[in-house]
N, C-alpha and C positions, 0 to 999 in steps of 0.2 A: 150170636151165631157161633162164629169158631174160633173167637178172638183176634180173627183180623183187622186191622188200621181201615182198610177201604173194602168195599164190595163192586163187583163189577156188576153191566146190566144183567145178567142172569140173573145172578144172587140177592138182587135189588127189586126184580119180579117175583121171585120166590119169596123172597121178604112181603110184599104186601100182594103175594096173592094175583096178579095180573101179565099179561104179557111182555115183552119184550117191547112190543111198537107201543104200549103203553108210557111204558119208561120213558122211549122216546120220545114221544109226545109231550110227556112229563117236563121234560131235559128241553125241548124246543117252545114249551110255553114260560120256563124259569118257573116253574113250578116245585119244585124239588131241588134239596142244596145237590150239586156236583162240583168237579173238577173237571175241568178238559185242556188237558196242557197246549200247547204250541204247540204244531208241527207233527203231532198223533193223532189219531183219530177214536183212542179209546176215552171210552168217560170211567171215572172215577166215582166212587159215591162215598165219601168219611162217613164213618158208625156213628161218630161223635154227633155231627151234624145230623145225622138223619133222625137220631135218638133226641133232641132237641126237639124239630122239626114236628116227631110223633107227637110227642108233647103240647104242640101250638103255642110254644113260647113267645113267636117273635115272626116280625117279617121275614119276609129272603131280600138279602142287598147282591146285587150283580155287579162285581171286578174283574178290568181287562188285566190280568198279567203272562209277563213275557208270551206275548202271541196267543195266549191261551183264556180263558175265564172260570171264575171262580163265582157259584150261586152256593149262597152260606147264611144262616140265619143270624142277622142283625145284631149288633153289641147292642146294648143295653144304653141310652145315653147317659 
């Protein structure tokens, strides 16, 4: 896209094409890696991860951190 680190839900719709409640749904099934900090209520989506993910590399593993969670595709064991 435009070389940014993360994309927001918009730019995460735009990316594959679908809506916004889509995302959502996406984001509420752990379906798709994000970030959702603590204490915000915006989601995050890393390029890296997502670009991964296109791929069908690997699971998605779900992490609580600081108040927040983290859905990221799986290391490798």
């Amino acid at each position: 896209m435009s070389g940014r680190q993360y994309l927001g839900v918009a730019e995460v719709a735009a990316r594959y094409g679908v809506s916004k409640a889509t995302v959502y749904e996406w984001k509420r099934l752990d379906a798709i890696p994000y970030r959702k900090l603590g204490g915000r209520k915006q989601l995050l989506f890393l390029v890296s991860d997502l670009d991964l993910f296109d791929d069908g590399c690997c699971e998605l593993e779900r992490k609580r951190v600081k108040g927040g969670w983290i859905v990221r595709p799986k290391p490798a064991a």
